[in-house]
N, C-alpha and C positions, 0 to 999 in steps of 0.2 A: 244205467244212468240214474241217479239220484237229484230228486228234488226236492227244492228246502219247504214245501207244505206238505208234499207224503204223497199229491194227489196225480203223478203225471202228469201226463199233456192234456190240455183238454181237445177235443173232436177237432175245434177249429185251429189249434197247432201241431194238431197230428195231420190235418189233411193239406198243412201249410210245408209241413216237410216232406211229405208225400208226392206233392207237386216239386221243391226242389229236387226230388231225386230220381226223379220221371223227368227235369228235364237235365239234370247229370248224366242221364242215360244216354238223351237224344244225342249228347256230345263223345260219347263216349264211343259210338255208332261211327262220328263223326273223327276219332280218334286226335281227340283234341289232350292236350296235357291237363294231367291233374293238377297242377300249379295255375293256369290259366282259368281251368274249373272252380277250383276253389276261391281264386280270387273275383270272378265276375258273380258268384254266388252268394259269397262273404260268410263262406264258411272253414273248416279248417282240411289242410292237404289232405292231416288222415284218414277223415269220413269220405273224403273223393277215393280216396285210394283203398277203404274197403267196400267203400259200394260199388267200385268199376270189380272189385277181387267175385262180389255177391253176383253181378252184372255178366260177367266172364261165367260162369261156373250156370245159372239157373234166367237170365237174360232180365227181361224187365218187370218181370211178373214179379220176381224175390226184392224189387225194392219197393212196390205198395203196401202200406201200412198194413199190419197186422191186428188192430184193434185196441182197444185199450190191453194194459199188462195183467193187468187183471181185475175179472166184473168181483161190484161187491155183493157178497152173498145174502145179504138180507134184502129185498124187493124195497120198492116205495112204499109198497102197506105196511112193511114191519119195520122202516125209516121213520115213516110217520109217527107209530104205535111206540118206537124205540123212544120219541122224542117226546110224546106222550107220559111215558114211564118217568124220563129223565125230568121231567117238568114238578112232576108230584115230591121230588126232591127225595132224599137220600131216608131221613127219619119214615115216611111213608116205606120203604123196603126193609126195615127193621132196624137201622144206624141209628147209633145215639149221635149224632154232631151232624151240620148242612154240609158237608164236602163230598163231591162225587169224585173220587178217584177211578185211575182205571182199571184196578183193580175190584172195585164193587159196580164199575157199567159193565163189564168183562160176565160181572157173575149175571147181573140183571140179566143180558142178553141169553145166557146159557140155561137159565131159569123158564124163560119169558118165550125164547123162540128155540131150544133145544140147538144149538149151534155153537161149537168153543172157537175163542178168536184168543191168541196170544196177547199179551199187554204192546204190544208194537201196533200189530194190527186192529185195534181198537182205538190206538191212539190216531191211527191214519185216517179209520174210518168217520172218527169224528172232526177232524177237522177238513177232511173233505166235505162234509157237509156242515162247515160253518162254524164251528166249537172254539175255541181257543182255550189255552194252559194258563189256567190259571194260579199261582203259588201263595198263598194264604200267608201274610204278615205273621210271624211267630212272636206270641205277647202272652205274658202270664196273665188267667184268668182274674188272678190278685191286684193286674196292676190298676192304680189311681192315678188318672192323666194330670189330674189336677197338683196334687203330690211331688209328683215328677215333675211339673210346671214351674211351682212354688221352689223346689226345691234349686232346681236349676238357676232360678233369679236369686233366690236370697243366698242359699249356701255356698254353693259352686264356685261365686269369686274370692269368699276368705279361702277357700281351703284351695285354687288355682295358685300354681307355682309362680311368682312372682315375676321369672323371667318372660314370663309372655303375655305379661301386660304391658303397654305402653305407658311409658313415664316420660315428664316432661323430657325433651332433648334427646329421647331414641329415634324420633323418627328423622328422617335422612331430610325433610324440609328445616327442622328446626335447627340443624348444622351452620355453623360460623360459616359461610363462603371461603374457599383460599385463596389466598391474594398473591 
């Protein structure tokens, strides 16, 4: 199962489904229908129907949570020290430009605490702990806002195609009523 931050369940909705499925069990015990289960539960037939299948086969020990999916491998001292590194910005690790991609946090880390993480899993790791994707407006270093200001007011209307200006009697108020 896939979630839209990267980051799983957290402790308190793993141990919130954990308890639904410890008490799917008690019913299951109770040989109650999986349609009755999933509707008093407010969950879906299928997860009744493979946690009674898990339930049958290993009893109620195989539906207590298993922990998160996976710990992250760098600790809180080298989360901290990670955010530490990322704070002194990109030029301080030898970049010419301020953009951290995840392709030079990827390398920081490998550098910094000898451990390689795919660009997926850097990406995960960061916004579980807060980060967000940032995409940097694309603008020539050349351009003059001012210019393009200027430009926009004075030039822009001679050289606009005529049809899409409003002239007296296009617009649909200024129309003769029909009678």
């Amino acid at each position: 199962m896939r979630y839209a931050q990267g980051g799983g369940l957290s402790s308190e909705r793993r141990a919130f489904r954990e308890r639904l499925r410890l008490q799917a069990a008690e019913r299951f015990a109770q040989d109650e229908s999986s349609t009755a289960i999933a509707r008093d539960l407010r969950i879906t037939v299928r997860s009744v129907q493979r946690w009674r299948r898990q339930w049958q086969v290993s009893g109620a020990r195989a539906l207590r949570s298993h922990g998160p999916a996976s710990l992250s491998r760098l600790g809180e001292r080298q989360l901290a020290a990670l955010e530490q590194e990322l704070a002194k910005g990109p030029t301080a690790h030898g970049w010419p430009d301020q953009r951290w991609t995840l392709s030079r946090v990827t390398l920081v880390i490998e550098r910094r605490f000898h451990l390689t993480y795919t660009l997926q899993g850097v990406r995960k790791l960061l916004i579980r702990n807060g980060y967000s994707c940032q995409v940097p407006a694309r603008r020539a270093i050349e351009r003059d806002a001012a210019a393009v200001t200027g430009w926009v007011k004075e030039t822009w209307p001679s050289v606009e195609d005529t049809r899409r200006r409003s002239a007296p009697g296009s617009s649909s108020k200024t129309r003769p009523a029909c009678r």
